[in-house]
Every structure is written in C-alpha cells, then in structure tokens.
N, C-alpha and C positions, 0 to 999 in steps of 0.2 A: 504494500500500500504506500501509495506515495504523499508525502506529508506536502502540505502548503507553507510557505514562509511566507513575512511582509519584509516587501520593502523600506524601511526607515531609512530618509536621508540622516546624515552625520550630521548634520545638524541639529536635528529635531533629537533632541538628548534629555528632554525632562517630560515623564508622562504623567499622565491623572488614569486612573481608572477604578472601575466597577463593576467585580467579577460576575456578582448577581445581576445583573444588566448582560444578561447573554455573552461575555466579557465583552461588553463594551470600552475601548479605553480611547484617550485622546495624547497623539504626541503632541510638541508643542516644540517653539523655540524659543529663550526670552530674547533674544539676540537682534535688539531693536536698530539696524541697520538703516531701514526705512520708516522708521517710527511704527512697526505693524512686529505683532505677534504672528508668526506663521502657525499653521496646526491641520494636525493630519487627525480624523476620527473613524476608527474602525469598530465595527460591531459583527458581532458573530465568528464566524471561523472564515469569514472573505478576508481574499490576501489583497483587496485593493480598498482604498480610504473610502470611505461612505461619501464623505464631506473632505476635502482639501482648501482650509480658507488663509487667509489673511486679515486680523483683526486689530482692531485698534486695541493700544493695553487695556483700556478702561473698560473694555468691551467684553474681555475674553472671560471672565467668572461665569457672566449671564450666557455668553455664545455656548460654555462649555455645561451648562447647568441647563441651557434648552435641549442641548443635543442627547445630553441625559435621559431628559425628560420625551423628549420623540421616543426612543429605544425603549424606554420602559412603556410608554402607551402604546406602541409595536407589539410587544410580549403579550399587552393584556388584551390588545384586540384579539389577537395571534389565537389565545388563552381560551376567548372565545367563539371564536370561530371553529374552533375542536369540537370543543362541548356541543356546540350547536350540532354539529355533523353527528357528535357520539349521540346527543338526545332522540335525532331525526333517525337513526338508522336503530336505534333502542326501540325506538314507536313503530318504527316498519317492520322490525322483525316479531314485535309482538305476537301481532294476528296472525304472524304466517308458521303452519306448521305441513309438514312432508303430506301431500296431495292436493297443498293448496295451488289453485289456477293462477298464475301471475301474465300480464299485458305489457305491451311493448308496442308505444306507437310514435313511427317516427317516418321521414318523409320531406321530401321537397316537390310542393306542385301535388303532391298526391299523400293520401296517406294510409302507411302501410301499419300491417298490424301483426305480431307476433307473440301467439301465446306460450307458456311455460309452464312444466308443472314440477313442486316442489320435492327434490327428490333427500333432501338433507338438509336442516339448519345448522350452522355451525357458528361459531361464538358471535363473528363478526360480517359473514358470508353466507350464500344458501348456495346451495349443489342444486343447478334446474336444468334440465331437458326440456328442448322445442317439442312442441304438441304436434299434430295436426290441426285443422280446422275445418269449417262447412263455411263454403261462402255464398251468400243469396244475393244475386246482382236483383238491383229495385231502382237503378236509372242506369243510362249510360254511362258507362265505366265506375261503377261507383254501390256499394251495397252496404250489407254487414256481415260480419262474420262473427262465428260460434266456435267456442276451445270443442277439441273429440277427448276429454281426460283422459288418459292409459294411451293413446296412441300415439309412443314416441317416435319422429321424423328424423332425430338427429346425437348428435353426442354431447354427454353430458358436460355442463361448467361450474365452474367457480366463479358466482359474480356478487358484485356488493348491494344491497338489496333496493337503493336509493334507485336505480335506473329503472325500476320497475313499478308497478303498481297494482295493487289487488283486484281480481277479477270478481265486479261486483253482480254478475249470472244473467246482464245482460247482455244484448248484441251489442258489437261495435264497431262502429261506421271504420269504411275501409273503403279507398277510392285509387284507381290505377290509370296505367297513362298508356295506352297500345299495345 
C-alpha cells in the first residue's frame, strides 16, 4: 500500500492543528516579508492544501478559527448524512422479508419496469432475483404489468435495498419505445 505524503514548503515551519477535526491542521509562516502570513490548510488524509492563502497578521487567528470551524461543520453534516442513509435503509429493510415482491422502475422517454423477488435479507443488503412478468398492452406502446412470484428469469444479486421499492399488489404502468 502506498502511503501519501504532503508537500510543506520550508518555509511554512510553524503549525496549528486539530487531530479531532478529521486531522485537520494548518501550516503557516510568520515570516512577514510582504507584511502577509502565508498558510497552507489541510484536512483529512488529502496530500494537497484545502485552502493555500495569504493573510494579513491580524487576520490569521479568525482565518484559522473559521477554517476550523468549516471542517468541523463538514464532519457533522458528513455525520448526518450516514445516519440518514442508515435510518432510510433500517425502514426499507423492515417490511421486507425473503418472498417479498420488490419494483424497479426506470427509463428515459419510456418507462421500464423490473420486478424482484426477495431471496435473502442480510444485515445491510437483500439477495433478489429478477421475476418474470404478465404485461397487458391498454394503449399504444404502453400498458401494465404484473410480478409471476416463483418464476425466476435470471441470476441472483446482492443489492442495497434503497434502489428498490415494495411491491404494493398492484399493476404498474410500463411504457416502450419500438
């Protein structure tokens, strides 16, 4: 495995950091040549600076106290945006247990319809095999279709349960293009 390094100029020789901030750290230089603090800020395990600025002295506490503060409001949206995924995929896998009907409908200009039946729940994933179907054309190019449960068309998957959606026993519209 090949590890990442960062680049730090030799000059940026004094840092600030915050290991609980995903190691967020900030190099810096006080080396007021042009009357400006230079400063390089890196967050997470990227080998390139997030932020590369120039600051006025007076400036740098608060520049380095916002970028702080970004980083850590990153983690907590971050934080939540998991949860969210864990809670939606907790609630979809509830109802579903091994012979439930699961739908798949997707399409451009037309739309296709693919049923599924549940052949495994597993912690975080359901094991489903493609179904058959009965399709009842009721305009031009365009009808509904019925799952045939037990009558598997194809080989089984490992998919995460978000992409799909419980099959509520009735028809569902299904439209094709030639």
């Amino acid at each position: 495995m090949q590890t990442k390094t960062r680049y730090i100029p030799k000059d940026l020789t004094e840092t600030v950091s915050k290991p609980e901030l995903n190691g967020a750290i900030v190099h810096h230089s006080k080396d007021l040549t042009r009357g400006m603090v230079w400063m390089q800020c890196f967050s997470g395990k990227g080998s390139k600076p997030v932020h590369n600025w120039l600051v006025k002295p007076e400036r740098f506490e608060k520049v380095v106290a916002e970028f702080f503060a970004s980083v850590e409001s990153g983690m907590k949206a971050k934080a939540e945006r998991r949860a969210a995924i864990k809670t939606r995929q907790t609630e979809t896998l509830a109802g579903i247990k091994v012979g439930t009907v699961l739908v798949n409908t997707w399409g451009w200009e037309q739309t296709n319809v693919d049923f599924y039946e549940v052949l495994a729940v597993l912690p975080k994933s359901l094991k489903v095999a493609p179904i058959a179907k009965t399709y009842r054309e009721e305009m031009f190019m365009a009808g509904h279709a019925m799952p045939r449960p037990g009558v598997i068309i194809g080989v089984a998957q490992t998919v995460r349960p978000t992409k799909f959606r419980k099959w509520n026993g009735q028809p569902v519209y299904e439209s094709h293009y030639a």
